[in-house]
N, C-alpha and C positions, 0 to 999 in steps of 0.2 A: 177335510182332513186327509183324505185319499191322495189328493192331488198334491197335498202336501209333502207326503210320504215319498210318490214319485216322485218329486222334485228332488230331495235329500238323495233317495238313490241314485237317480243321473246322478247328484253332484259328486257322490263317496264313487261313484264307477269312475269318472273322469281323474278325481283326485288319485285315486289308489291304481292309476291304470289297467282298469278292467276295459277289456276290448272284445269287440266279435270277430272271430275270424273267420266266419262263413255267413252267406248271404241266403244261403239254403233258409227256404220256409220250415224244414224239419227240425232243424237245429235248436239246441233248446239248452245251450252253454255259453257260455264266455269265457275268457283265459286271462289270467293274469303272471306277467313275470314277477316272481319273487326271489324272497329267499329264505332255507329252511330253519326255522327258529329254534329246532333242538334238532337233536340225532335221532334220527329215523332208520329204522331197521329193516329193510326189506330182504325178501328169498336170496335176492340175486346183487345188490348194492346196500352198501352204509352210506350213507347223506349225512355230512355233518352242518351244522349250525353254520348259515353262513353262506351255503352253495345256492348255485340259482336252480330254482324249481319253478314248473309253471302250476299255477293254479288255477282250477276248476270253481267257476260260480254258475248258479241258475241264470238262468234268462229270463228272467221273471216274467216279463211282459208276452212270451211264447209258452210257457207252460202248458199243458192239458189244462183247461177248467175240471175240476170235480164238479159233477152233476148238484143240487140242489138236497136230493135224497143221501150223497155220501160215496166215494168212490165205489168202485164194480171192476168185475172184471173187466169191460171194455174200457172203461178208464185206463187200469194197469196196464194193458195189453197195447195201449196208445202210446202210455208213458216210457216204456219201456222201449217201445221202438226206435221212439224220439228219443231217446236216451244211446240208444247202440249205434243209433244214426250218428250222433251228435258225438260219441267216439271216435267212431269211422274217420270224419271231419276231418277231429282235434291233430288224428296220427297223420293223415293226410298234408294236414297244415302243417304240422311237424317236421313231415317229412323234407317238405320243400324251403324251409327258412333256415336257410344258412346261418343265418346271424340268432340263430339258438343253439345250434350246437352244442354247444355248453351247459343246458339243461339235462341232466341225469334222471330227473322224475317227476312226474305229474302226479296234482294232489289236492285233496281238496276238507274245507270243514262243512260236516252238515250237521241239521238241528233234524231231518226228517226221519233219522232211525236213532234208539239208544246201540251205544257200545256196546249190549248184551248178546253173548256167541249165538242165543235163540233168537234172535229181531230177526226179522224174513228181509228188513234191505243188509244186515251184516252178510245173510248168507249170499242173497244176489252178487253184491259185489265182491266176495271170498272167490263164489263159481266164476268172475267174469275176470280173476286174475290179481283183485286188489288185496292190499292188506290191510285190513281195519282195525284203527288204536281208540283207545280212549282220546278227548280231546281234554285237554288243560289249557284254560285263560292265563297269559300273563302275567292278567293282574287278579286272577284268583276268583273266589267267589262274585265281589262286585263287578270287574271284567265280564264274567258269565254272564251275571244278572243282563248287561246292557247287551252286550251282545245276541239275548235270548228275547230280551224286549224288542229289539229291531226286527230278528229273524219273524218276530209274532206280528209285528208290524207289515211286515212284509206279507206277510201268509194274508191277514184282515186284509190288506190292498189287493193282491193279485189274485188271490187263491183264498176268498173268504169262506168256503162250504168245507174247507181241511181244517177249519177250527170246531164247526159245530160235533164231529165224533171226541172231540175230544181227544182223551189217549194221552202220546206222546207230545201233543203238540199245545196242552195246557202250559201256560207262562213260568208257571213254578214249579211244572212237572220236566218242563223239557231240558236232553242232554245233549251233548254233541258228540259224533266220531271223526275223529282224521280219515282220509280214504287214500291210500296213497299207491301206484304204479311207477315200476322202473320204465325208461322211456322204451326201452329194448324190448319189454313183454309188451308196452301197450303199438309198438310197431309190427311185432309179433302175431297180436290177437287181432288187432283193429287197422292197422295198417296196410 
């Protein structure tokens, strides 16, 4: 079933153009050109529906393993590096690809923290510059539903020891946030 799992993600990565743009072992993202499907509000730019953004997906297959017993601080302390690393990258990448120009913000949907102002990843990425919204499906409740199926999907395949604590990342339990940077702050911070 695993393999089956990866299989589907290759296929949704190629389909939907998710790409890696570093070769770097640390690296622990992938990017995608989009475009922003409502109005987004940041510090420093308004995004309307419609503009191109790039977006931010895991790298599933490079992830940290959580330990057997349940993440730990060296877990976080790994992930997080790889994480600031994999910014550094993204702005670096940025920087140099002409033919983005036109991207105003980087952005991303995650199922690993709730929306809630208290979640310890809201605050991480508030402190590293982002803005975190609520995330809304589409297509609404049922949208969520499948989308929160795959995300759980995905966790069982790559990262199966982040399901046994439980928490946020129960199938019925779990939410999602928008994460989003103007390209200017994150050339700024990470650049």
């Amino acid at each position: 079933m695993r393999s089956l799992v990866r299989a589907l993600d290759a296929f949704l990565c190629r389909r939907y153009g998710v790409f890696e743009y570093s070769d770097d072992p640390e690296c622990i993202l992938r990017l995608q050109v989009g475009q922003a499907i409502h109005l987004i509000s940041l510090p420093d730019i308004d995004l309307q529906p419609g503009q191109p953004v790039l977006m931010f997906h895991l790298w599933n297959e490079k992830l940290p393993q959580i330990p057997a017993e349940g993440a730990n601080l060296a877990w976080g302390k790994t992930a997080q590096r790889k994480f600031l690393h994999s910014l550094k990258d993204a702005a670096q990448f940025l920087e140099r690809s002409t033919h983005l120009q036109s991207i105003r913000a980087i952005g991303g949907i995650t199922s690993l923290f709730p929306p809630d102002e208290r979640a310890g990843g809201n605050k991480l990425f508030r402190r590293l510059g982002f803005t975190v919204l609520p995330y809304k499906s589409g297509l609404g409740k049922f949208g969520e539903f499948w989308e929160n199926f795959y995300s759980w999907m995905l966790l069982w395949t790559y990262n199966p020891a982040s399901l046994r604590s439980g928490g946020s990342h129960r199938l019925f339990v779990m939410r999602r946030s928008e994460i989003w940077i103007s390209r200017e702050r994150l050339l700024d911070r990470f650049g």
